[in-house]
C-alpha positions as CSV (number, residue, x, y, z in Angstrom):
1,X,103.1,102.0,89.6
2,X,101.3,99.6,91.3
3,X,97.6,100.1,92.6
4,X,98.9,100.5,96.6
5,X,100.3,103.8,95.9
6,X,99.2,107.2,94.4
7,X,101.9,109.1,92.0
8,X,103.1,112.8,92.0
9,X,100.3,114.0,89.6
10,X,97.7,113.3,92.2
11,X,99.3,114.6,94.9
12,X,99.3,117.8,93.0
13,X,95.6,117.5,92.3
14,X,94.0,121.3,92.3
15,X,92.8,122.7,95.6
16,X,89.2,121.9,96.7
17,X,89.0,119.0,94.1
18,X,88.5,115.5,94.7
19,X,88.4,112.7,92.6
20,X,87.9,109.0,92.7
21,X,91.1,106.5,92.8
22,X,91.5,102.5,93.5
23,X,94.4,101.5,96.0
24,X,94.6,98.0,96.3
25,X,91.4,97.2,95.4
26,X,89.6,99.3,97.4
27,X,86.8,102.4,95.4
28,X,87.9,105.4,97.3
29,X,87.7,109.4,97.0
30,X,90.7,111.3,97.8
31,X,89.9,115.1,98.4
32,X,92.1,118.1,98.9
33,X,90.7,120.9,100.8
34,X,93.0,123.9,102.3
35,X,96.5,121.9,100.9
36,X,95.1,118.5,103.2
37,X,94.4,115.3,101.7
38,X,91.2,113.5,102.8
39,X,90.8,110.0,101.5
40,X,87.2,108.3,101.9
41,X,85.7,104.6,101.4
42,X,83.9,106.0,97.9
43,X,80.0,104.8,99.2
44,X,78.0,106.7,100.4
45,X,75.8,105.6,103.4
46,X,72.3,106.5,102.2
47,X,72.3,104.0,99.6
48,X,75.2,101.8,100.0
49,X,76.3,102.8,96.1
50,X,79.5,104.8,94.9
51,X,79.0,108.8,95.3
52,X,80.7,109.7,91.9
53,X,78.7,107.6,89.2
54,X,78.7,110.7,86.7
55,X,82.7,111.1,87.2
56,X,84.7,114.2,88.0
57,X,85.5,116.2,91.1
58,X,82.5,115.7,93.5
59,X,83.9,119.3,96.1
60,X,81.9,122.2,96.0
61,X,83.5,125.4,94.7
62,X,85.1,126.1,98.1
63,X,86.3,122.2,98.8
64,X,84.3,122.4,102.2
65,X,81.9,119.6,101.2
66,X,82.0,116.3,98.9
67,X,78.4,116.0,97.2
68,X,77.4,112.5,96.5
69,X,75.6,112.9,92.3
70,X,73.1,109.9,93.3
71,X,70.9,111.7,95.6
72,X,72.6,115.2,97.1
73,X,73.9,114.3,100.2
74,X,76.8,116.8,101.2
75,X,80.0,115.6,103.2
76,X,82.0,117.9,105.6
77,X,85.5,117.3,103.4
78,X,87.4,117.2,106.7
79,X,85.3,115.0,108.8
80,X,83.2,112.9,106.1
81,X,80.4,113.4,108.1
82,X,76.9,114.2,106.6
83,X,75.6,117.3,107.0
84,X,72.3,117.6,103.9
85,X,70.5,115.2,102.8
86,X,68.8,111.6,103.2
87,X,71.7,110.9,105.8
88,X,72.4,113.9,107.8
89,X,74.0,112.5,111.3
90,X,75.7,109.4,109.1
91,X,79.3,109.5,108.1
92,X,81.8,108.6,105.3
93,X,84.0,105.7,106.2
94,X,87.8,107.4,106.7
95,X,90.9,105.6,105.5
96,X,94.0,106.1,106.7
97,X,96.8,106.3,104.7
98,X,100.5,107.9,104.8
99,X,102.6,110.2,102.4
100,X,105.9,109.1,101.6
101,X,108.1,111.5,99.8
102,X,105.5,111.9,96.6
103,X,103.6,108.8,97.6
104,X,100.0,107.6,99.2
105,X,99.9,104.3,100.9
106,X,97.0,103.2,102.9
107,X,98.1,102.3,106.4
């Protein structure tokens, strides 16, 4: 498998988990919150750095937000936008992308 498309196993990544991935080059966090995939650029726009330098899922317990580990800022999982922190009003960048059968490709 190339690096332009994401495999069955992370497709069937556990509810209200997210976790970081690299599709054509591109940092990125993929989220899945209520069965829905999110997929973000993986910085975070307080400090221009990636949000998961410590590894792992970065969802809270109920998926609803994506917590960057370098300084706390909490994402709404469904709209990226910033809701705590040193960039409340700020966003994550969105990437679009398509499922194809068991497949991610960015659009």
């Amino acid at each position: 498998m190339n690096d332009s498309e994401m495999g069955p196993a992370i497709l069937s990544m556990p509810d209200n988990s997210s976790q970081s991935v690299t599709l054509e080059g591109r940092s990125l966090i993929l989220a899945k919150h209520r069965e829905d995939l999110f997929l973000y650029e993986n910085n975070c726009p307080h400090a221009n750095e990636t949000m998961d330098p410590l590894g792992g899922s970065i969802s809270d317990e109920s998926g609803d937000l994506l917590r960057c580990q370098r300084h706390g800022a909490e994402f709404l999982t469904t709209t990226g936008e910033c809701v705590a922190g040193p960039c409340i009003g700020e966003a994550l960048s969105p990437v679009a992308f398509t499922v194809a059968g068991e497949q991610i490709y960015l659009d």
